[in-house]
N, C-alpha and C positions, 0 to 999 in steps of 0.2 A: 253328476250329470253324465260322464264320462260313461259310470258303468251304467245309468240307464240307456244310455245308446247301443252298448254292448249288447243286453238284454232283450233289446227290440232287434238289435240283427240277428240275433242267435235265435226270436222265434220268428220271423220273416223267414231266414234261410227253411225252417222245419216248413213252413206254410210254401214255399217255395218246391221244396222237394217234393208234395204232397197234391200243388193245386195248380189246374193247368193254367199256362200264363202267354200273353201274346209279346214275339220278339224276345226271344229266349236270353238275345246276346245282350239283355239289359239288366242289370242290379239295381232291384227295386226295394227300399227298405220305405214304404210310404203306405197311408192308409188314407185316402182310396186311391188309386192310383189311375193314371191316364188308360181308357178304354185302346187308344193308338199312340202309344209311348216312343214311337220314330226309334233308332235304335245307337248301339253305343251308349247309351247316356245313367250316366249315376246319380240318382235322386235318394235324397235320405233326409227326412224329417215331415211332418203330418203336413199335408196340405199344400206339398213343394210340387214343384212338376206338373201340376194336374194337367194343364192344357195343352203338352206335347203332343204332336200330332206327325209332322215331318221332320222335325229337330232332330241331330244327331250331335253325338258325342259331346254331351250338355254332363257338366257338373252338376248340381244345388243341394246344397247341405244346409240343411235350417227351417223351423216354422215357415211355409208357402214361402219358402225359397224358389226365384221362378216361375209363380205361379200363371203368371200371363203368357209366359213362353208358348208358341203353337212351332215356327217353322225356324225359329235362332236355332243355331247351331254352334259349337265350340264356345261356349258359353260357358263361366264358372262363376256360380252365385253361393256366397257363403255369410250365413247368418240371418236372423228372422228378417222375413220381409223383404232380403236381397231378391234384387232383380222382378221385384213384383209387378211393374209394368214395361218388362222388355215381352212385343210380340213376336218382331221377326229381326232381330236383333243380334249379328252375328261376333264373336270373335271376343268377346266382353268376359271381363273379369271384375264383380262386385264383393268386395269384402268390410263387413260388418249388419250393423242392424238398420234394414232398412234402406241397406247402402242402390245406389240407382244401377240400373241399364239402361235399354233400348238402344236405337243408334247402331253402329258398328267401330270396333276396337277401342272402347274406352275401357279404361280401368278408375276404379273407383274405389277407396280402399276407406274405410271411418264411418259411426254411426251416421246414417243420412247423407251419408257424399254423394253427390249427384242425385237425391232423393227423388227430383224431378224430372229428369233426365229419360225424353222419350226418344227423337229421333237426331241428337247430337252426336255428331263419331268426332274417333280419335281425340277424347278428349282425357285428361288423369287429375284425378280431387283424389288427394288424399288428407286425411283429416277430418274430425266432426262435422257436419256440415260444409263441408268443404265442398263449392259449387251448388249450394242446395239446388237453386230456383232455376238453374239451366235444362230450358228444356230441349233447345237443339241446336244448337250453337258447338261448331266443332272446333276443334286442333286448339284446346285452351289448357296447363296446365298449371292445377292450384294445389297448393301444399299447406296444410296449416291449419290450425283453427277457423269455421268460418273464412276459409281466404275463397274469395271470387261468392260469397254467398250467395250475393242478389244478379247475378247475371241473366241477364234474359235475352240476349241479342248481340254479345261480343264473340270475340273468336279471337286466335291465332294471342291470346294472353299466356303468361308466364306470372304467376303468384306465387310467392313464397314469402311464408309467417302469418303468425298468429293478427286473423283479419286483416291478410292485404289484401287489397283490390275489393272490400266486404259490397261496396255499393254499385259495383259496376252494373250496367247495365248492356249499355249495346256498343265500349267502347273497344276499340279491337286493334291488334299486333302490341299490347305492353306488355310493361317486366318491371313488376313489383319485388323487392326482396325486402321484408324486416318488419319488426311487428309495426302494425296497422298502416304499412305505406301502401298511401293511395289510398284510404279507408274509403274515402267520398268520392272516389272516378264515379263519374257517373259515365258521360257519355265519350269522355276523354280518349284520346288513340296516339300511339306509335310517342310514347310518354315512355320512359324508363327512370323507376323510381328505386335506388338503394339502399336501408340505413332504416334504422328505428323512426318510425314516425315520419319519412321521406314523402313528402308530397301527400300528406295526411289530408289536405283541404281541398285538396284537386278534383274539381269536378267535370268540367266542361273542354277543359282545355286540352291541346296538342302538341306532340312534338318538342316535349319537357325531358330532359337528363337531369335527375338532383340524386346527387350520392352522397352520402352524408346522414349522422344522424341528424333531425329535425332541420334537413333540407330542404329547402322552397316548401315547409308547411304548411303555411296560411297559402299557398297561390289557389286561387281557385280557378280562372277563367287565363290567364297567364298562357300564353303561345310560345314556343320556341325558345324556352329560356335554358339554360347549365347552370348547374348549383352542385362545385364540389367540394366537401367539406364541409364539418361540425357547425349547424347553424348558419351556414350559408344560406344564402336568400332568404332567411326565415320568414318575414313578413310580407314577399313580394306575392305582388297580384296585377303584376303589367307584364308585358312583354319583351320579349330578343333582349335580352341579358344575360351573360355569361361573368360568373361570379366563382371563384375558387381560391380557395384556403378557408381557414378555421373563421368562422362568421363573418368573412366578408360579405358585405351587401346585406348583414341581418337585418338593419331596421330599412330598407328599401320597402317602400310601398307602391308608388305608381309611376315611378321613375322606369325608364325606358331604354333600349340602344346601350346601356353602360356596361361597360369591362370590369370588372375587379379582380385582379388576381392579387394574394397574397394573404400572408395573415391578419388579420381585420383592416385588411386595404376597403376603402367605402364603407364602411360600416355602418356609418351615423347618415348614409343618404337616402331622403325620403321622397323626393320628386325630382332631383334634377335629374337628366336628361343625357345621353349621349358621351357620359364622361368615361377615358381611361385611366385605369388607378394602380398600375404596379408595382409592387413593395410593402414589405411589411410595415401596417399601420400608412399606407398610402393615400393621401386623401379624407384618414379614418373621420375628420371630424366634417366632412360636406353634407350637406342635406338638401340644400334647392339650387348648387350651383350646376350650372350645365355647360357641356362641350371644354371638359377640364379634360389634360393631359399631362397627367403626375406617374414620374416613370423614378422609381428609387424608393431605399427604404426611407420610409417617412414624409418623403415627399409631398407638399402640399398640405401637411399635417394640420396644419391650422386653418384653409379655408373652409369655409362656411356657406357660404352664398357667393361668393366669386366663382363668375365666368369665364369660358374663353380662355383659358390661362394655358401656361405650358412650363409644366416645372420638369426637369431632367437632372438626376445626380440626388445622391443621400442628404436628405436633410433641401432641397432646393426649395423655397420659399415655404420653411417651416421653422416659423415663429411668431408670437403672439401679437395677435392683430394684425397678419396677413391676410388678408380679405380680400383683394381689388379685385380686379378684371382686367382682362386681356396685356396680362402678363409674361415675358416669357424669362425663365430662368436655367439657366446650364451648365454645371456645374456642381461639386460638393457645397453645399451651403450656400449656393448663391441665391441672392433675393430672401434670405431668411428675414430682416430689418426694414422689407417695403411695406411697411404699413399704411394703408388705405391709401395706398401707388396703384394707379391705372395706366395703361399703354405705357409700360415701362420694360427694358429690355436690359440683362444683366450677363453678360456669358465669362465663366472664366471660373476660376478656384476665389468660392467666396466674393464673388463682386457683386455687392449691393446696394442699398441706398444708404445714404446719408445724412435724410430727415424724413419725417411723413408725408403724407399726402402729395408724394410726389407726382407729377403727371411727363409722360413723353419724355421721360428721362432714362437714358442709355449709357452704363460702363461696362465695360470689353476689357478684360486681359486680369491676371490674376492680382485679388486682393482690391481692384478699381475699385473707388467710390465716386460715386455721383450725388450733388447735395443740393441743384435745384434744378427746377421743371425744364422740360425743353432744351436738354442739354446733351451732350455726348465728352464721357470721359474714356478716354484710351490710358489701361492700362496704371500701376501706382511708380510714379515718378521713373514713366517710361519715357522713351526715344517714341517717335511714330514716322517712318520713312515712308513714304510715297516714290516708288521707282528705283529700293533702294535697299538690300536685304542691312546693312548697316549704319544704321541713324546715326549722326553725330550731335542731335539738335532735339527739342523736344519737337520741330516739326522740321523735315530734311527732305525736301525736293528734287528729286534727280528727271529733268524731263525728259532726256535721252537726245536733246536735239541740242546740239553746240550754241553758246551763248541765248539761249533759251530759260526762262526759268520754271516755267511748269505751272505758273500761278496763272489765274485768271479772273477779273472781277466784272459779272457778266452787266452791271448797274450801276458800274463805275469807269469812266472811259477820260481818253483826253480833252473829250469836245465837252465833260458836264461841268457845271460851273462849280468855281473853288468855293469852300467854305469857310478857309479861312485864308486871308491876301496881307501880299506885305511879309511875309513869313522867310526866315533867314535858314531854316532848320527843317531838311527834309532826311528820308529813309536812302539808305545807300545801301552798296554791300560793300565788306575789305576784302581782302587778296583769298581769302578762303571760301568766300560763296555767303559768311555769315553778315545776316543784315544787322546795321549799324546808323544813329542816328548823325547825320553829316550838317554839315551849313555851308552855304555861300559865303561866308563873308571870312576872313584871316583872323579876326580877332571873336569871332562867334565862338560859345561852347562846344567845345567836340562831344560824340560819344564820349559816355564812362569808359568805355571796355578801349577806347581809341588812347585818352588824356591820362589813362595814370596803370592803366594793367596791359600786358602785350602778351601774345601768345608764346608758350616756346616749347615748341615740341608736342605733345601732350600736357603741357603743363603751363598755367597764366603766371608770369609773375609780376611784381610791381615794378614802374619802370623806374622812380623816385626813392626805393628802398624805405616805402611808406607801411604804416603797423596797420591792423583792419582792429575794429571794434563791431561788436553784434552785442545791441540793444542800446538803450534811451538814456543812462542814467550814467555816461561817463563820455569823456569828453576826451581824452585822450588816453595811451597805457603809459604805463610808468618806466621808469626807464629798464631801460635790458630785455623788455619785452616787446615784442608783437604781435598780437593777438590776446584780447580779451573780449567774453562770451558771458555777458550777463545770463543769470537763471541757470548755468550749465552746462555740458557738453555732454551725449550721451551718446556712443560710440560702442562696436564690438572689437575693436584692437587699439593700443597703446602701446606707443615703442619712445621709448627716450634715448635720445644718444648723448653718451659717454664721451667726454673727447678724449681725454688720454687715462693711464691705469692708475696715478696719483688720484683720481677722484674715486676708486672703486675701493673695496674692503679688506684686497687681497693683502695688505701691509700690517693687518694680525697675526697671519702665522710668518712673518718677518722676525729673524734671530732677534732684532732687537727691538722689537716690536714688549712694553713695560706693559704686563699686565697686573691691574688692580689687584692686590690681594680682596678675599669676598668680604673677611671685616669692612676694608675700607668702603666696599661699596655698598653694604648696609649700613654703614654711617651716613655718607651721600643719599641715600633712599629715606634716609629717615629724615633728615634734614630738609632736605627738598622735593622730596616726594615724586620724585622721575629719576629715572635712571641716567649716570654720566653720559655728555656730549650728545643727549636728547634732549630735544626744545622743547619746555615747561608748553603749560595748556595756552598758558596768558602769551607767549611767545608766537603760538601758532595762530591763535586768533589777530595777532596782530600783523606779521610776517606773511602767514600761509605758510603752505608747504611747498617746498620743492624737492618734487617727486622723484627725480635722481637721484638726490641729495640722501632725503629722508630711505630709500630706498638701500644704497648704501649704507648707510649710518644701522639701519636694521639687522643687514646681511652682516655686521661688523660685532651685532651683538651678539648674533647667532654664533656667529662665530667666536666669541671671547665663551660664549656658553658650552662651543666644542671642546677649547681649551681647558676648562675648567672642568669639563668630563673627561678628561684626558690625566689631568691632573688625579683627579681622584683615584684617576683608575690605577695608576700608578702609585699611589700613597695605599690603595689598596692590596695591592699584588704585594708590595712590602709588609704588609701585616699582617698578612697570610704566607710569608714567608715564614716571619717575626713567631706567629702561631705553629708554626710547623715543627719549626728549631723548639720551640720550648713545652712542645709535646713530646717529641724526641727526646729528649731530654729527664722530663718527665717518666717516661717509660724506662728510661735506663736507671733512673733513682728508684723505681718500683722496682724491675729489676734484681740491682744489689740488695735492696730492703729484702725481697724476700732469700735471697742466699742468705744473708746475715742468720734472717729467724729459721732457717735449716740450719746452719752451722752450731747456733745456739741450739738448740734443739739435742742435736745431736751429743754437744759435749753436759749437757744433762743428761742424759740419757746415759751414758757411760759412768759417772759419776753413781 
């Protein structure tokens, strides 16, 4: 092809040199050529340029490259058919087959890019079809296979990838990037779509951001929504929703107003309404609940259809069978345990419920549990002071006004009638402010805490030097003791006191402290199957243990066991003496041995 073009300029120029021609200052390589070819202008290929009349300084290279041109100017049309209906069309640059002009300053670069393209400026298609059906629609550009194809009425668009923006029509200021986003705009505006398949199904609607591959691609008529992130919104086709991270809000369908940020934060929600959901996996399992506010990883994981709700902190009302409504939870794991709990309120590290279907039920402070309806618990075997940064009491009243107490019972007064009369036994306080039940009478029951225990210091003791028992099944302790605790005691410190160093184990390494030879005490072991001055099994099931005792008696074995690695060690060091000397020894018999079989040696050898 190349040297055919050669061929034809090389006998153009002879026919040139030879035949008179009008506007000298033109290079004309065309057959037939414009009777008024305007001037400046390089035309080369059959049938290009014809209708130049006032046009200057025009490119077209190609089969009727141009050929519509009469008064465009600065015009460069390259390949068959480029530029064939630009009339007065200035500033254009068309490349490939077919490729459009008209208008002024577009460029148009791809078989058929702008094919249609009469009086649209500033606009740039590049690719196959790129812009086909634009006929004058300005300041739009498409890049791509087919991107912005069917435009007939848009403007001020940005298309980029293979068929974005392909069905626009008259929608105008978007920004499509990635293959087919936005394929279906129709009449959609001021929409910014990112990501492979972003906003694929959009047609109508406005004022959408979805970055992401397979971003808001089902929205069609969808208003004012954000979608960032892989599969974000995928499904939605409602409005003012803002969704970001990795498929958050993917299966949302006509749900409305909701937030999701985070990794498949709302995921699973298909109508409800108005909810906020951040954190990863936030809300993921909601679908109809509405006006939820789940702020933490996890948070609210497990509702469903619950309303109104307010969970705050990782993991806050997620766990199985948290469904209620208008709940609020604050806190790491708080409310995780409120299962089909309504109007219930939890704040603190982990404070939850403490059976189902709880209602109006309130714990506050870390670890609190609450276990029936219409209650308020403060805090896990807290103080709660009122007027008072240091409780002494589970509830400690400070009112601030000298013999005052702070308390008031607004349906309880002196004037209402008693409920119960005749009564020898009422509420007092003692010399500390702590109430106390009192009586009228000298031979009437006192308080407990008055008839047999008295304060002393920080510390209550008894005033009778009485033993305490805790539980049902014993009646008194035995003797030398004080305290016994059916079921157990389960504590994080134990301290026993020792009273003097006769009871401890330090009288083993005592000079004369006899210790067993080990025969003997694997005769004893075998015999009785426990080791010396340890109490048999049958002993301890019957006695118990006493744990100083037993504790000693341990440390005494440990230590008869040091002694006896001490021993060895010493019984060893002698035998490795023992071994040394009679190596020594050894070597000097080797030695003389071999002088001897020299000396013999020798007196044969002279012999």
């Amino acid at each position: 092809m190349f040297k055919n073009y050669l061929f034809l300029c090389s006998i153009c120029l002879v026919l040139v040199s030879v035949i008179p021609v009008l506007a000298q200052t033109n290079y004309v390589v065309n057959t037939p050529n414009s009777t008024t070819p305007g001037e400046n202008n390089v035309v080369v290929g059959p049938i290009s340029g014809t209708s130049i009349t006032t046009g200057v300084s025009n490119a077209f290279f190609g089969y009727r490259a141009g050929t519509g041109n009469t008064e465009g100017s600065r015009n460069t049309y390259l390949g068959a058919f480029a530029g064939t209906k630009s009339f007065f069309g200035n500033d254009n640059t068309s490349v490939g087959n077919a490729a459009g002009s008209g208008g002024e300053s577009n460029t148009f670069i791809g078989a058929q890019a702008g094919a249609s393209n009469v009086s649209g400026d500033q606009n740039t298609f590049v690719g196959y079809q790129a812009g086909y059906k634009n006929v004058m629609n300005k300041y739009n550009t498409y890049i791509g296979y087919k991107a912005g194809y069917s435009n007939n009425g848009g403007f001020d668009n940005v298309f980029v990838g293979n068929s974005a923006g392909y069905s626009i029509n008259k929608g105008e200021a978007n920004v499509f990037l990635g293959w087919t986003a936005g394929y279906s705009n129709y009449d959609g505006s001021y929409n910014v779509f990112i990501g492979h398949r972003a906003g694929n199904a959009n047609r109508n609607s406005n004022y959408n951001t979805f970055i992401g591959a397979n971003a808001g691609t089902r929205n069609i008529e969808g208003i004012e929504n954000t979608f960032i992130g892989y599969n974000a919104g995928f499904s939605t086709i409602s409005n003012s929703n803002t969704f970001i991270g990795f498929s958050a809000g993917r299966a949302n369908d006509t749900g409305q107003f909701n937030t999701f940020v985070g990794v498949q934060a709302g995921q699973s929600n298909t109508t409800g309404n108005s909810n906020f959901m951040m954190g990863t996996n936030a809300g993921s399992a909601n679908t109809t609940g509405t006006a939820n506010f789940f702020l933490g990883d996890n948070a609210g994981g497990s509702n469903i259809t619950g309303g109104f709700n307010v969970y705050l902190g990782a993991n806050a009302g997620n766990g199985a069978g948290v469904n209620g409504s208008n709940n609020l939870a604050i806190g790491f794991e708080a409310g995780r345990a409120n299962v089909a709990g309504i109007n219930n309120t939890f704040l603190g590290f982990r404070a939850d419920a403490g059976a189902n279907g709880l209602q109006n039920a309130t714990a506050i402070g870390n670890n609190a549990r609450v276990s029936v309806s219409n209650a308020v618990v403060l805090g896990e075997a807290a103080n709660v002071g009122i007027g008072t940064s240091a409780p002494a009491a589970k509830l400690h009243l400070v009112s601030g006004v000298e013999n005052s107490a702070g308390l008031r019972f607004g349906n309880l007064t002196s004037g209402s009638p008693a409920s119960a009369t005749n009564q020898t036994k009422f509420l007092s306080v003692d010399g500390s402010g702590n109430v106390i039940l009192a009586s009228t009478t000298s031979g009437g029951r006192e308080a407990a805490s008055e008839s047999l225990w008295q304060r002393n210091g920080r510390y209550l003791t008894s005033k009778d030097d009485n033993a305490v028992i805790i539980g049902s099944n014993v009646s008194k302790t035995p003797v030398g003791y004080r305290l016994y605790v059916q079921d157990g005691i389960l504590t994080e410190k134990v301290k026993v006191a020792i009273k003097n160093t006769a009871d401890w184990s330090d009288k083993v390494f005592a000079p004369s402290y006899k210790l067993r030879p080990l025969a003997e005490v694997e005769q004893f072991i075998q015999t009785h199957q426990h080791l010396p001055g340890v109490p048999s099994a049958e002993e301890v099931v019957k006695q118990g243990v006493d744990v100083g005792q037993m504790d000693a008696k341990l440390l005494e074995k440990v230590e008869e066991l040091t002694l006896y690695s001490i021993q060895l060690q010493k019984e060893n060091q002698q035998q490795q003496q023992i071994n040394h000397q009679q190596a020594e020894e050894l070597k000097a018999l080797k030695k003389e041995q071999a002088e001897m079989k020299q000396l013999l040696q020798e007196v044969l050898r002279r012999k």
